[in-house]
N, C-alpha and C positions, 0 to 999 in steps of 0.2 A: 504494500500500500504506500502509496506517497502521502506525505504531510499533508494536513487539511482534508484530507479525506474522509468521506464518511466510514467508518469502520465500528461498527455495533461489538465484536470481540475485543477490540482494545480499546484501551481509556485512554485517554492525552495524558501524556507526559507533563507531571508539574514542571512549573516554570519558579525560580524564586526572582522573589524582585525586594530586592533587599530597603531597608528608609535610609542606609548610610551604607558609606563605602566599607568595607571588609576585608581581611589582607591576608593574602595567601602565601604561604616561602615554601619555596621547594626546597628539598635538601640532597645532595647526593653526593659522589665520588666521580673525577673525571668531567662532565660536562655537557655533552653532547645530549643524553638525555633528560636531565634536567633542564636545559635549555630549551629542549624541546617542547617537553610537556608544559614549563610556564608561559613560551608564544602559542599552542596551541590553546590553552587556556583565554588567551587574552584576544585571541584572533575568534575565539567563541561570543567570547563578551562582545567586541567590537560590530561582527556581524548582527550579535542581536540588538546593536542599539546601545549599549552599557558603557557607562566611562569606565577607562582602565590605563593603569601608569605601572611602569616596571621597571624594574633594575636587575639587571645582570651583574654577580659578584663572581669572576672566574678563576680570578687570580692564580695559584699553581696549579690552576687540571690538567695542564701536558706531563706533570709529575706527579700523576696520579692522587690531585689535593681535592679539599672539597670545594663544592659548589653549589651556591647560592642564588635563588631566582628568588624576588620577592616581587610579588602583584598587588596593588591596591583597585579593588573591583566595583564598583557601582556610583551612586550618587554621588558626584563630589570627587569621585577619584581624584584627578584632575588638579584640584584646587589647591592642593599644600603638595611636597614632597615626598618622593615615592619610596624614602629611608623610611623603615620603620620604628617605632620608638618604643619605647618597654610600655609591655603589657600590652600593643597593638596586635598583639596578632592572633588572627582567628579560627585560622588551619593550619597546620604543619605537614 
């Protein structure tokens, strides 16, 4: 079935729609896929309409260090700095 479709077996997928921005930090080893899954994340929001601000922390991932994706997703994103500060964060 494609989207919008009438479909009696399945229910719509919720949608969240958040009243404030929420922050999401990926965490990994290396790079490549934490990088990935936080622009796939934001390239999700962005399609649907959503403000979203991101910072990539790579620093040593060609020497197997870690890495850092942080997302700030909805309302507002946008409007302050996409560092996070203690106690912001909503998903790990």
């Amino acid at each position: 079935m494609t989207p919008g479709s009438d479909d009696p077996g399945r229910p719509e997928a919720p949608v969240a729609r958040p009243e404030r921005a929420l922050t999401v930090r990926v965490a990994g080893i290396g790079g490549t896929g934490v990088v990935t899954t936080a622009h796939l994340l934001a390239w999700a929001a962005l399609l649907d309409g959503v403000d979203v601000w991101g910072l990539d922390q790579t620093g040593l991932s060609q020497k197997a260090g870690p890495v850092i994706s942080d997302l700030r997703i909805g309302p507002g994103a946008t409007d302050r700095s996409n560092v996070l500060g203690e106690g912001e964060l909503a998903l790990l």
